[in-house]
C-alpha positions as CSV (number, residue, x, y, z in Angstrom):
1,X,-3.9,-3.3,-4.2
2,X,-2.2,-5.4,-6.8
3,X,-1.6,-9.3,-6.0
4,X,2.0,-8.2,-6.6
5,X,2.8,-4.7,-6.4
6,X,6.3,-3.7,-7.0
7,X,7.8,-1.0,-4.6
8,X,11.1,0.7,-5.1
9,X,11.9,1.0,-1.5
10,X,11.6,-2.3,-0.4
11,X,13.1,-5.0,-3.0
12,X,10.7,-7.9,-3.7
13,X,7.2,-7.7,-5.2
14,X,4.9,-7.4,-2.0
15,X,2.0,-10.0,-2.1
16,X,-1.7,-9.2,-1.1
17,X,-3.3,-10.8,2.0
18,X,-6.7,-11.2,1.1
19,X,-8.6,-10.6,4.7
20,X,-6.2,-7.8,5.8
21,X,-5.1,-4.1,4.0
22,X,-1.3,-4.0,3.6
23,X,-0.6,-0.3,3.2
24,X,2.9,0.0,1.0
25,X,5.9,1.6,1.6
26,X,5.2,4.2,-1.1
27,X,2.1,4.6,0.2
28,X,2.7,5.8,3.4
29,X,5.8,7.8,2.1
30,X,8.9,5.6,3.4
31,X,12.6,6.8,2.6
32,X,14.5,4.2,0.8
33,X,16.3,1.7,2.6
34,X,20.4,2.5,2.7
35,X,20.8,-1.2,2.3
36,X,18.9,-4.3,1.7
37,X,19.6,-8.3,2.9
38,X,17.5,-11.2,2.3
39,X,16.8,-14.0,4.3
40,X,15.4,-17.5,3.6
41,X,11.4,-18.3,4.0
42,X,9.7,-19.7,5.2
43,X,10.7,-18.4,8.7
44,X,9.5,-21.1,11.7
45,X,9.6,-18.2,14.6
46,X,7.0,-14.8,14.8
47,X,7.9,-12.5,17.1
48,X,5.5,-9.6,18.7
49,X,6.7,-6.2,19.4
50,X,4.9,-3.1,20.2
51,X,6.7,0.1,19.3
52,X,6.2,1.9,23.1
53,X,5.8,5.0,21.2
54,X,2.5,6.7,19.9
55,X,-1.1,4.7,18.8
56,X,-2.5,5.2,15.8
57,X,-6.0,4.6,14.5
58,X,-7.0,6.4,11.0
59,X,-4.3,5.6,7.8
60,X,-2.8,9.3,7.5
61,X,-2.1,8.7,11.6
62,X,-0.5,5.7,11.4
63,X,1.3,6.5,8.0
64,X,2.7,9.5,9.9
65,X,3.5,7.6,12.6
66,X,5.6,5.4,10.0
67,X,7.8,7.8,9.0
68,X,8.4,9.3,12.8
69,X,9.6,5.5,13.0
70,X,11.7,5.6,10.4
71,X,13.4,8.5,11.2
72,X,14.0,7.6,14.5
73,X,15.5,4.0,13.1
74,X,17.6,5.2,10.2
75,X,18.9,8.7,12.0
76,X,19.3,8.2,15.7
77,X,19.8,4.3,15.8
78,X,21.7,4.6,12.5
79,X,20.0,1.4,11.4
80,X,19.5,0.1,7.2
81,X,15.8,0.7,7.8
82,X,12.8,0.5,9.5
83,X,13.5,-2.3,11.6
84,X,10.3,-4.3,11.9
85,X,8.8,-6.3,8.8
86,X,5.1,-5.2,9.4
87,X,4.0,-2.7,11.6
88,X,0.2,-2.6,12.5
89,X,-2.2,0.1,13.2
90,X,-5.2,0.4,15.6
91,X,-7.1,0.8,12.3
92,X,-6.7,-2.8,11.7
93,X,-4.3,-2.4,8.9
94,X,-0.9,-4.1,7.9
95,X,2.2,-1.2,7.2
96,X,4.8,-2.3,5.1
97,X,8.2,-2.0,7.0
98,X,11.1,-4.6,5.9
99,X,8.2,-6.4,4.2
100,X,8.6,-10.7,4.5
101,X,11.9,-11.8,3.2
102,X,14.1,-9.2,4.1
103,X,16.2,-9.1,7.5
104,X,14.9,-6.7,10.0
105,X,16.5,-4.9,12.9
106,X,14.0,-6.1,15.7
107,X,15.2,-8.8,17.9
108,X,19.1,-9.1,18.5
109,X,20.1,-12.5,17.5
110,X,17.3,-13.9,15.7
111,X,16.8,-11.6,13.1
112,X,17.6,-13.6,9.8
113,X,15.1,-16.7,11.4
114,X,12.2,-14.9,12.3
115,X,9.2,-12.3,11.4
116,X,8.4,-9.6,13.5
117,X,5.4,-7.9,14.2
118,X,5.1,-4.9,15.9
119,X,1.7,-3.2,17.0
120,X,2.1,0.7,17.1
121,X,1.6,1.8,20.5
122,X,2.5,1.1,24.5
123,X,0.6,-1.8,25.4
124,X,2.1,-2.1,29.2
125,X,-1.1,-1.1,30.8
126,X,-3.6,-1.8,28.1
127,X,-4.5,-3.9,25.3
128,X,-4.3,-2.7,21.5
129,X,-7.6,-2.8,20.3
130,X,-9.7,-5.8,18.3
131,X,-8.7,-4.3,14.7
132,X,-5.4,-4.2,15.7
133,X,-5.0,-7.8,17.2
134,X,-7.0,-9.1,14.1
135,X,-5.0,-7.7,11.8
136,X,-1.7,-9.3,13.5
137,X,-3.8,-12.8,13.3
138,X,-5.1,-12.0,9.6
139,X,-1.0,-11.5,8.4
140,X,0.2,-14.3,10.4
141,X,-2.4,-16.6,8.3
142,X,-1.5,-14.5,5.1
143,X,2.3,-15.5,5.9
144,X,1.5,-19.0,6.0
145,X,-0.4,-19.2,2.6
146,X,2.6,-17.0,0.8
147,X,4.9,-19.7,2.0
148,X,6.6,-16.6,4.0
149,X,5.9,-18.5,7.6
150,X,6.0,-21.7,8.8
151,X,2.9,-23.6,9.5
152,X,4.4,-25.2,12.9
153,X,5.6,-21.9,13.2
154,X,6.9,-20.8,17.8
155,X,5.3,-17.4,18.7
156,X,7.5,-15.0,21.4
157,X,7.2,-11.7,22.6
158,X,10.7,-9.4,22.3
159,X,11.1,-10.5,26.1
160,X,11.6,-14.0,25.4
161,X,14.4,-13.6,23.6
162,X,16.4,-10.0,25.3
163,X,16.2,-7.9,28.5
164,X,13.5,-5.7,27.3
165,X,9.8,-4.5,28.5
166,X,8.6,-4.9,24.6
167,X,5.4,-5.6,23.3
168,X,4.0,-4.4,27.2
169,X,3.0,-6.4,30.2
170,X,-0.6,-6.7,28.9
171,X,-0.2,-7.4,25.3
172,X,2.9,-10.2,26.4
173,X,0.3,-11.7,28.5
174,X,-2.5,-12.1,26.1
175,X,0.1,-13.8,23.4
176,X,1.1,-16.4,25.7
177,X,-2.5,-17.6,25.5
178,X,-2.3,-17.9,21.7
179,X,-1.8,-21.4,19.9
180,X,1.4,-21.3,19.1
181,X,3.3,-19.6,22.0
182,X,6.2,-21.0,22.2
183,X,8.2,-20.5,25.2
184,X,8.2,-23.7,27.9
185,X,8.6,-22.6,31.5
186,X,11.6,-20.9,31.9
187,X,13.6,-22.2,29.1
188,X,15.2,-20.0,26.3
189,X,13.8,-20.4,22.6
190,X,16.4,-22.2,21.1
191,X,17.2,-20.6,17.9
192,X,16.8,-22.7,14.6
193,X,19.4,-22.4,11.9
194,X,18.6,-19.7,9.1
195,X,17.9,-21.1,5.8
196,X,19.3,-20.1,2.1
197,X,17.5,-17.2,0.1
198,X,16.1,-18.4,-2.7
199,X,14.5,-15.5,-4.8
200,X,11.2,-16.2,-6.5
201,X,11.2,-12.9,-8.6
């Protein structure tokens, strides 16, 4: 892929990430968003999901899953888009959703502060697998080189933030063991204020 590829569906150029595949939104057939906001970056919260829906582990799978996704976002939940900025596969590969600077539909409340993540899959009884988990590491880094995340950046799972099972008992559990978990005891993650968009293009 391209350094910077331009894709019609999403808004901004998309930049590469050099030790993980993004697959595009053209590439995995996405409908064009109804609308499109940006939000400031770089972003100083991630947040994991996982999607609780069907795992995916070869690029036609997990681009079909995609557009079931879609579709279920945009038609039953009436939503812009996609909600997630990346989604990744258990074939250790990034899929374009909302892409970095644009404001997802993921996390009630925090949406225009953060990045989300969401693994495809139900990880409440099981892990995803290596690929997958490296691949969520690999963009994180990628994120932080664009300028797209904070280096001091908090880590949550969906539950830290709303009522809601999301990314699974396991998966929650193995991010809270990672660096930059953020969540103290049983305090709330105090939201930080969003910052200006300021286009690069």
């Amino acid at each position: 892929m391209n350094s910077l590829e331009k894709d019609c569906t999403s808004g901004l150029p998309l930049p590469a990430c050099e030790n993980v595949t993004i697959v595009t939104r053209a590439e995995w057939g996405a409908q064009p968003s109804k609308e499109i906001n940006y939000m400031g970056t770089p972003v100083g919260v991630v947040f994991i999901h996982h999607t609780a829906m069907s795992e995916c582990d070869t690029q036609d799978r997990c681009s079909e899953e995609m557009r079931t996704i879609q579709r279920f976002h945009q038609v039953d939940r009436g939503w812009d888009d996609i909600g997630y900025n990346f989604l990744i596969g258990e074939d250790g590969k990034a899929y374009e959703g909302r892409a970095w600077d644009r404001i997802g539909a993921h996390t009630r409340g925090w949406n225009d502060v953060a990045i989300a993540f969401s693994i495809m899959g139900d990880y409440t009884k099981h892990l995803p697998n290596d690929a997958a988990l490296n691949a969520v590491q690999a963009m994180i880094e990628c994120g932080i080189r664009l300028g797209k995340i904070d280096a001091d950046y908090k880590l949550y799972g969906h539950r830290d933030v709303g009522a809601t099972e999301c990314p699974g008992q396991r998966l929650y559990e193995l991010i809270r063991t990672w660096e930059h978990y953020g969540r103290v005891g049983s305090e709330p993650p105090v939201k930080p204020t969003p910052i200006p968009f300021h286009s690069g293009v």
